[in-house]
N, C-alpha and C positions, 0 to 999 in steps of 0.2 A: 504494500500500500504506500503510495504516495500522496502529497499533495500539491494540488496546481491553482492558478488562478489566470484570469482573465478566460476570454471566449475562445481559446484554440480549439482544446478539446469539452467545450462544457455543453456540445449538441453528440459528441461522438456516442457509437452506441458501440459497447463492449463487445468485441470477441469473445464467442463462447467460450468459456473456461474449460479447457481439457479436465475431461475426465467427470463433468459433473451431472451427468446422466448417470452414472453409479454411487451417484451420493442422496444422502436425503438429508435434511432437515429437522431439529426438532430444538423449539421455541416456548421460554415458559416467561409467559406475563403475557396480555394484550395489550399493555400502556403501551404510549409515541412509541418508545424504541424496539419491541417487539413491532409493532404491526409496520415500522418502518424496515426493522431487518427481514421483514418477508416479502415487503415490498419489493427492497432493492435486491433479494434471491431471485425472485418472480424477473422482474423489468431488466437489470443489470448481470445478473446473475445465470440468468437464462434458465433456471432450474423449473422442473416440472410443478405445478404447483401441490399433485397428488403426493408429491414426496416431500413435502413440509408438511410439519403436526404443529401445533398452537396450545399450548397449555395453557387453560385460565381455571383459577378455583372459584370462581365468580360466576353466576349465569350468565353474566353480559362481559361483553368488550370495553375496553377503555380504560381500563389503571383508572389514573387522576383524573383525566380527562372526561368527567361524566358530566352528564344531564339528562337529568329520567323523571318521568312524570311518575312516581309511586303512589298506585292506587290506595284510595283510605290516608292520604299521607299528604301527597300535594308535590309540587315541584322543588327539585334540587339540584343545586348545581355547588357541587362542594369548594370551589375556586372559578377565577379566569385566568385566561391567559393571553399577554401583551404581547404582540408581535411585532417582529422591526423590519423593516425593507431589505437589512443585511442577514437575515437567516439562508445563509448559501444553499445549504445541506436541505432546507425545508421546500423554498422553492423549487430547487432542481427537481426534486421528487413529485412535487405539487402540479406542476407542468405536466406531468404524464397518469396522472388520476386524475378519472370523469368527474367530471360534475354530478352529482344525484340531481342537484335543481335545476340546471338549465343543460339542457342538451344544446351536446357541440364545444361545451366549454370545458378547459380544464377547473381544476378546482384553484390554481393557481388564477388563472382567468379571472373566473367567478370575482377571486376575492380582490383581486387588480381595481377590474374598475369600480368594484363595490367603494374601496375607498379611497380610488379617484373620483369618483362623481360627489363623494362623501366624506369629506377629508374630518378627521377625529383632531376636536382641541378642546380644549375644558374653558369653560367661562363662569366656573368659581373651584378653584383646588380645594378649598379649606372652608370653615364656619366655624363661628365662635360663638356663645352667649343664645342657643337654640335658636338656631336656623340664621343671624348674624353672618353676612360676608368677614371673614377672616384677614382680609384685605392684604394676602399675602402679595397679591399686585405683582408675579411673573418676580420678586426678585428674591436671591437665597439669604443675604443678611448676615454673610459673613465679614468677620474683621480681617484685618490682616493678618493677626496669628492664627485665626483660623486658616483658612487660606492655607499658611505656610503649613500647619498640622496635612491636611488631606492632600499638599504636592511630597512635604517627606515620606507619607504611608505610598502613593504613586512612584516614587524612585525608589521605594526599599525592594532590595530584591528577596524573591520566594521566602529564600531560605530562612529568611532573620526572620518572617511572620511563623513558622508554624508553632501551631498550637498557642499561639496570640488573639487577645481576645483586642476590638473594634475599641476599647476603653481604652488600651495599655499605649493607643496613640490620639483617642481624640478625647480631648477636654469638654469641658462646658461650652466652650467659644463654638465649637463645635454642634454640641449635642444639641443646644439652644438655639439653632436656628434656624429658617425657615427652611436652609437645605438639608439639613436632618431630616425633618417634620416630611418633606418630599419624599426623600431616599429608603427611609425605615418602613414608610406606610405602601410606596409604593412597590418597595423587591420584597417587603416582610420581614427587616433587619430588626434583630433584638442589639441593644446595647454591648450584650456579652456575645457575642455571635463571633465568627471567624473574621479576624482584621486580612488573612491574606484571599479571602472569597471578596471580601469589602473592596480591597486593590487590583483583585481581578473583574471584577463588574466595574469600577474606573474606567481600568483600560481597556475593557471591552464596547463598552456604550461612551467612550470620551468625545465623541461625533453627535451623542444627543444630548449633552450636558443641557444646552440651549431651550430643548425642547423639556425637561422635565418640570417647570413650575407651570405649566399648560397643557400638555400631552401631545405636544402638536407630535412627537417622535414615534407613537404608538401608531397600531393598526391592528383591528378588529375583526372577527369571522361574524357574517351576518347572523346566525342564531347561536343556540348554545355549542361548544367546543365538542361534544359528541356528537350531535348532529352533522354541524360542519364540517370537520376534520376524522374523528374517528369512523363514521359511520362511511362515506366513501371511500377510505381503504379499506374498510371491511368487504364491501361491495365488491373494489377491485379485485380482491383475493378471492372470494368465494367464486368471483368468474372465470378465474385462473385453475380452481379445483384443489384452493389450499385447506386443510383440516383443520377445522378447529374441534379442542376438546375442552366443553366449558364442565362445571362443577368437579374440574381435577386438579387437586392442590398436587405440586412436585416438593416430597421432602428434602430429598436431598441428593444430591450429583457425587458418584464416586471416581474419584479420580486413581490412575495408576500413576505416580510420582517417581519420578527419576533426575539425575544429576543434569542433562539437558533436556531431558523430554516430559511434557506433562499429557496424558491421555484421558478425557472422558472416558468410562468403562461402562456406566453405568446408571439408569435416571432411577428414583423410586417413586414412586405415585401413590396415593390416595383419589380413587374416581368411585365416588358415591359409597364411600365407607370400605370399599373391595382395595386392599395393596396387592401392588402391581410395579413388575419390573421392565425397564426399556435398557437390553443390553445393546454397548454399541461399540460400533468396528469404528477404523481410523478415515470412513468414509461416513461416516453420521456426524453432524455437525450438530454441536448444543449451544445453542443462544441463551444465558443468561443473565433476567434483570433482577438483580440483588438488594436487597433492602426494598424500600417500598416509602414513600412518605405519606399516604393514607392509609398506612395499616394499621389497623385498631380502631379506625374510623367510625362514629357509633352516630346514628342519627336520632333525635328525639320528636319531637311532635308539636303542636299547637299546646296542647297543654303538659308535656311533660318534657323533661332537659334531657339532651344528650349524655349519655353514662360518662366520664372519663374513663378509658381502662389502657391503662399503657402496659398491662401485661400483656408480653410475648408470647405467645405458644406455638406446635407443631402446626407446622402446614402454610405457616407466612412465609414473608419476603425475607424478614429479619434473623426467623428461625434457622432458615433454608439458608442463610450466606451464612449465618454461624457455624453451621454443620460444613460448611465449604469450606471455610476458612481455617478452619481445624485443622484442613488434612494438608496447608502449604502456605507457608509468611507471604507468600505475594498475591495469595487473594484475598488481600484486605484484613482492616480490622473493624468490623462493624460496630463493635461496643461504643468504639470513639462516636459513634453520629447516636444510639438508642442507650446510650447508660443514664442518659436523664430525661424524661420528660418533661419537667416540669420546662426547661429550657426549652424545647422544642415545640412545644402547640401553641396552638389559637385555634378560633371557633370562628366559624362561618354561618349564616342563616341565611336561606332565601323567602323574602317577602312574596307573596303575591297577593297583589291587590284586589278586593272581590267589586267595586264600586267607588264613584268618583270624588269620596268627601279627603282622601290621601294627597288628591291628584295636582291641588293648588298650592299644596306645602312644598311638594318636591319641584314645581313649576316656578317657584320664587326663586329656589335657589338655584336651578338649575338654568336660568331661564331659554328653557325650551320644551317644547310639545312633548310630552314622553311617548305621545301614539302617532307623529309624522312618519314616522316610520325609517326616520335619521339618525344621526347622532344624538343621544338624551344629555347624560354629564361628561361624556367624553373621556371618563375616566373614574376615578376614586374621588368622593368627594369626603375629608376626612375631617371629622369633628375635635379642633385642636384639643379643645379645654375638656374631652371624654377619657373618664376614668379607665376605660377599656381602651383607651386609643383606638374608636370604632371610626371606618372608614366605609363607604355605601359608594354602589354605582349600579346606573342603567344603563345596560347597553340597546342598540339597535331592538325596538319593537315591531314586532312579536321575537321574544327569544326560541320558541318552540315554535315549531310549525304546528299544532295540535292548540294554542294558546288562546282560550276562549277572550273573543273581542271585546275592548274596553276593559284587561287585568291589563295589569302591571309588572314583570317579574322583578323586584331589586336584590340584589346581591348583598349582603353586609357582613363587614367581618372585623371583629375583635383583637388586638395582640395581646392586651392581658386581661386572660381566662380568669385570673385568681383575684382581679381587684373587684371589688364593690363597686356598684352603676352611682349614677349620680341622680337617677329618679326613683330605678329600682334599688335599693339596697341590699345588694347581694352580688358576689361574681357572678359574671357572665355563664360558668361552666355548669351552674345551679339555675340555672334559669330554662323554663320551658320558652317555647318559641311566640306565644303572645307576651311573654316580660320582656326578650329579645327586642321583639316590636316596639312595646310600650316605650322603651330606652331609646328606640331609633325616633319614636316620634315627638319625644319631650326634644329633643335635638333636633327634628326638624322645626320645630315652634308653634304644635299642636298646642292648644289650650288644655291645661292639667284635667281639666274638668270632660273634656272629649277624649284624654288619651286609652283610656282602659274599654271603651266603648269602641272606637275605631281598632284598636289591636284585637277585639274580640269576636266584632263584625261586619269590619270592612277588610279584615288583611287574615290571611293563612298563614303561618309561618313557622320553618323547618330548620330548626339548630341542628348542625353538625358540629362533631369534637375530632380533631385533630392529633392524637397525642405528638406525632414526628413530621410533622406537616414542614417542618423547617427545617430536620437533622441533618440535613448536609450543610448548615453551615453552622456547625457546629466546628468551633476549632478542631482545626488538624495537622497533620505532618504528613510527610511523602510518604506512600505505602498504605497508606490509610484506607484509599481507595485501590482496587487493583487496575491493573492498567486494562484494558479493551481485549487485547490479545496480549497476554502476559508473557512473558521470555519463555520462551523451550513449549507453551502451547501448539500440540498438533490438531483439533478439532474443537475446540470449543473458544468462545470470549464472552464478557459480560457484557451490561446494556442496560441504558439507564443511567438516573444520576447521581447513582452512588458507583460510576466506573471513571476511570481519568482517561480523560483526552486532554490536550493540548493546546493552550490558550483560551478555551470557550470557559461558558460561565452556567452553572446548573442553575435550576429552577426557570430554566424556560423548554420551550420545545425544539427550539434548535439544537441545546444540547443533545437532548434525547436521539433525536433523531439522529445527529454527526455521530453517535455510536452505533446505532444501528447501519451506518453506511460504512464506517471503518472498519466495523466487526465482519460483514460479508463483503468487502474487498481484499481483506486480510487476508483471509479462509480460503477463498475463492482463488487469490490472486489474481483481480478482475485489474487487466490495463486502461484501468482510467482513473486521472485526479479525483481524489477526494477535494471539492472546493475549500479553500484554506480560509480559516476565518479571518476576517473582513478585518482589513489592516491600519483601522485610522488611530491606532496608538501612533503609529510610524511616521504620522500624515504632519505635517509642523501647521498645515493652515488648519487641521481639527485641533491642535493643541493649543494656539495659540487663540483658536475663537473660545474654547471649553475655558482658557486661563482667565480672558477676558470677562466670557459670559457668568463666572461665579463670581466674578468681584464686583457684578451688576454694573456693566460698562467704563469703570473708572481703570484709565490705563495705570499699569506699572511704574508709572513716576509719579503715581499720585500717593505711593505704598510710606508709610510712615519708617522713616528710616533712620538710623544714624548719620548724621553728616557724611562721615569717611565713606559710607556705603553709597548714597549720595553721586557723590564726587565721582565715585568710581562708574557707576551708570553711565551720567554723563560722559566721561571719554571715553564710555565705549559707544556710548550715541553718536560720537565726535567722530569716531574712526568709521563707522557706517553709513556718515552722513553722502544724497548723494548715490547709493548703491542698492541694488534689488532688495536687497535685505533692511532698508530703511524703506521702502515703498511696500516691503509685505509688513514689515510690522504696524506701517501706518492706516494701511488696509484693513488690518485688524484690530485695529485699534488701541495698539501696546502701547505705543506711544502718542500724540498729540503733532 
């Protein structure tokens, strides 16, 4: 496996891989990176589809990536997910899956000019004081030693972060300001979270710095992420004659361990309470995804709270990489991401609206139509001064194709489970899905006296608990995760975002995905670039707009300095005057 960039080879279609009609397939998860490494066996790979098998313990497809109307229950959509223009790995792929909704397009298509014609930007990020514009007004609010804190954690390399917690480099100056309040709410950063995850989403998104006090950087799938995204590769596959086997949990993969060679031997299975073996030669390929961050995921109801239970047992994602990881130090250490929950959740609820007395509260602050059928908040809109640090958003209505006209769907979600509400008193993790409500709408700036009535009989609402919802960024060190195709592997790789690839940033779908394309290129040895991610760390006019755009337009000689430092500026202004390099920084505004 390699990787390339630019368009030489990014339309070429791979030469069949010698020898891979004698090979089969067998894949356990259906989240992005499982149903992307079946894709790219199928399309890239050239593989039959009858000789890939799909393992889900779940009746349905999708990992994280759900949205399901459950009857008696109501709608749920346990997370979303932000997309960026620079998902290499996700487009490539997306370009060659139909559309379900429109015939003729791809899904890549689909979603092109869905949000060209429809461009996503928020026109209020924050609220204060129930339902209050927050008057964050597009700027981050930091000082200059802030500033200097988030460029030192940017040039430390790797090595001096692991196992460093986001604290042990950012101060108050930092944590108190409106780019915080942006950064935390919108990737899901805890304070004590991993500072070298924190410096690798820097330098990976350093090209939307610009865009994140608006959203203008983001891009959206018309309805909910399983519909959109999951359910069209499912389609693809099934028309290919790939297998899926759902209510079968995989215990554990046995490996034969040698001084250069590591072999898959062996899958074990639980399918419908029956154990069962999948013995396998050095031509059965095993895709696996490791860890799981909605595992334990527990849904509650309109009137009763989601359980917490971050106990592990047989037959997980968590379980399953422990048992793997046992038998070889380079497939990871899973403990480092599930030995705490308490650090790792938050709870999410989705509202649905049953009638229009909701509809004028979220239209104040949002202001816009949430049934045009356009962009609603464009994003997260996040309730600064909330005990929960609760954040809400509407995407594109209808989110369901199924969505009975004139609801609502909203998304809302939590970072801390454990603090008391500021209407209800009680943590979020204790609360049924109408106190949920009730909390989101004293915040919106419902009259106290209408809140328990409107959460009781105008809104539906569906708490989920999270316990590892965030455990990948949980401080780490190298090895932590195992690599993709790990050294002396002859048949198997991980997948997902508890595997290491290089340079990208988990907790989005392009991760996912760039594993499941590296995993069966590797395996395969299919000759074609994996597209390399997207290089505006490298880029001097992304770095110098992103230096700019956090100091809210005021150039570098505006920076509060010591004299001698001062001075020193100046003759280096002095020696560039006159030169390309005094015409880019004036373009960007470094300097004046």
């Amino acid at each position: 496996m390699y990787y390339s960039s630019g368009n030489y080879e990014a339309f070429v279609r791979p030469l069949k891989p010698e020898g891979v009609d004698r090979k089969s397939a067998y894949i356990i998860g259906t989240g992005l990176a499982a149903l992307s490494a079946a894709c790219f066996l199928v399309r890239d790979g050239q593989m039959a589809g009858e000789h890939i098998h799909i393992f889900e313990k779940d009746p349905i497809p999708g990992g994280a990536c759900d949205g399901f109307e459950y009857p008696g229950l109501g709608y749920v959509m346990r997370g979303g997910r932000e997309m960026d223009n620079h998902f290499e790995v996700m487009w490539d792929l997306f370009r060659s899956i139909p559309s379900i909704e429109t015939e003729g397009l791809s899904v890549l298509d689909e979603y092109y000019y869905l949000n060209k014609k429809d461009p996503n930007y928020s026109l209020c990020r924050a609220t204060i004081k129930c339902g209050e514009d927050a008057h964050t007004d597009g700027k981050f609010n930091l000082s200059d030693k802030a500033a200097m804190e988030i460029m030192r954690l940017f040039f430390t390399p790797d090595e001096q972060l692991y196992d460093k917690r986001i604290t042990d480099f950012f101060d108050d100056e930092v944590l108190n300001s409106n780019f915080w309040l942006y950064w935390r709410t919108m990737f899901a950063f805890e304070n004590w979270h991993s500072a070298l995850e924190m410096k690798l989403y820097l330098k990976r998104y350093i090209h939307h710095v610009g865009g994140l006090p608006d959203f203008t950087a983001l891009r959206f799938t018309k309805y909910n992420q399983y519909e959109s995204m999951i359910l069209p590769m499912v389609r693809y596959l099934e028309s290919h004659g790939v297998q899926f086997h759902y209510n079968t949990k995989v215990v554990n993969v046995e490996f034969e361990i040698q001084p250069h060679k590591k072999l898959a031997k062996r899958i074990e299975l639980l399918a419908e309470g029956e154990e069962k073996f999948v013995d396998l030669t050095e031509n059965d390929l095993v895709f696996i995804t490791n860890g799981g961050c909605v595992e334990n995921a527990t849904m509650g109801s309109q009137n009763e709270p989601a359980a917490f239970n971050p106990e592990i047992k047989p037959g997980g994602g968590w379980d399953m990489w422990r048992k793997i990881a046992a038998q070889d130090p380079s497939f990871g250490h899973p403990d480092k991401f599930c030995h705490d929950p308490e650090q790792s959740n938050w709870m999410s609820a989705t509202v649905e609206t049953l009638d229009q007395r909701i509809i004028p509260y979220i239209k104040k602050i949002c202001k816009r139509d949430p049934f045009s059928g356009g962009v609603v908040t464009g994003g997260i809109v996040t309730v600064k001064d909330s005990s929960w640090l609760m954040s809400w958003t509407i995407n594109r209505q209808p989110q369901f194709r199924n969505q009975p006209e004139g609801h609502c769907l909203v998304w809302v979600y939590g970072l801390f489970s454990d603090k008391p509400g500021d209407y209800i008193q009680k943590p979020m993790r204790e609360c049924s899905g109408k106190e949920i409500c009730m909390e989101w709408l004293y915040h919106l700036g419902v009259p106290e006296n209408q809140i328990e009535d409107m959460a009781e009989h105008s809104a539906n609402t569906v708490p989920v608990m999270m316990p590892y919802i965030t455990a990948f960024f949980m401080p780490r060190a190298a090895g932590d995760r195992p690599d993709v195709v790990p050294a002396g592997a002859i048949n198997f790789a991980f997948l997902g975002q508890f595997a290491e690839t290089k340079r990208d940033t988990i907790f989005t779908t392009e991760y996912s995905m760039r594993t499941g394309m590296e995993a069966v290129y590797t395996l395969l040895n299919i000759d074609r670039g994996v597209p390399e991610v997207w290089g505006s760390t490298y880029d001097i006019r992304d770095l110098l707009s992103a230096t700019i755009r956090l100091r809210d337009g005021r150039p570098l000689t505006e920076m509060n300095l010591p004299l001698k430092d001062k001075l020193k500026i100046k003759g280096l202004l002095d020696k560039i005057e006159g030169t390309d390099i005094e015409k880019l920084l004036k373009e960007y505004h470094v300097v004046e």
